[in-house]
N, C-alpha and C positions, 0 to 999 in steps of 0.2 A: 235181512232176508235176501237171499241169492234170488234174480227171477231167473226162471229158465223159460223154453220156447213151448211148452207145452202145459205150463201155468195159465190159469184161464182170468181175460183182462176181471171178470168181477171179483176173484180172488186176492188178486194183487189188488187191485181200488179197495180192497176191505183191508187187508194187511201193510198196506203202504198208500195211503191216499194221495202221500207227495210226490206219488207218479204223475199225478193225473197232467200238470205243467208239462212233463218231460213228453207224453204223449200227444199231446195237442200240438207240442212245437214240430211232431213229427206228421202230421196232417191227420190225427185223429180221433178227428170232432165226433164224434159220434161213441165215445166211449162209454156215455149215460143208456145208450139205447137198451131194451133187453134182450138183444141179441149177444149183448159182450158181456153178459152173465156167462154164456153157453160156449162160446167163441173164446181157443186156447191163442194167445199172443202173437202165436206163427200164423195161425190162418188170419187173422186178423190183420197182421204186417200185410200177406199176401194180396189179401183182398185190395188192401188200399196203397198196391206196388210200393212198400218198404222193404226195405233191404232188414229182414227178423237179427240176426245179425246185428247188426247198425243198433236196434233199435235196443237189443238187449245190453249191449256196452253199457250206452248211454242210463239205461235204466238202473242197471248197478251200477255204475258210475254215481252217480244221484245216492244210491245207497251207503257208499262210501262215504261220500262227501257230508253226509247228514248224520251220519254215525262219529265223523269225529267233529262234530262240531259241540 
């Protein structure tokens, strides 16, 4: 699964839980709360000054990386 920037974080935690490492290493803790049901990836990056960007590489990157193992 591709993430894109306006995939919402509960989404991606249902479809890919092996995000959740790659999110935390990027500062965010808070991805249980119930607001990141509601909350697309970008605004989310924003809120907690991530570079969306950045965070999206990394996140398919992980996807990559997990597919060909």
């Amino acid at each position: 699964m591709e993430v894109k920037k306006d995939m919402l974080i509960g989404e991606i935690l249902s479809k890919k839980p092996e995000s959740i490492g790659t999110l935390m290493s990027f500062g965010m803790g808070c991805i249980m709360c119930p607001s990141s049901q509601m909350e697309s990836l970008e605004e989310a990056a924003m809120v907690h000054g991530i570079d969306p960007d950045a965070l999206i590489t990394a996140l398919n990157s992980d996807n990559k990386e997990s597919s060909e193992a």
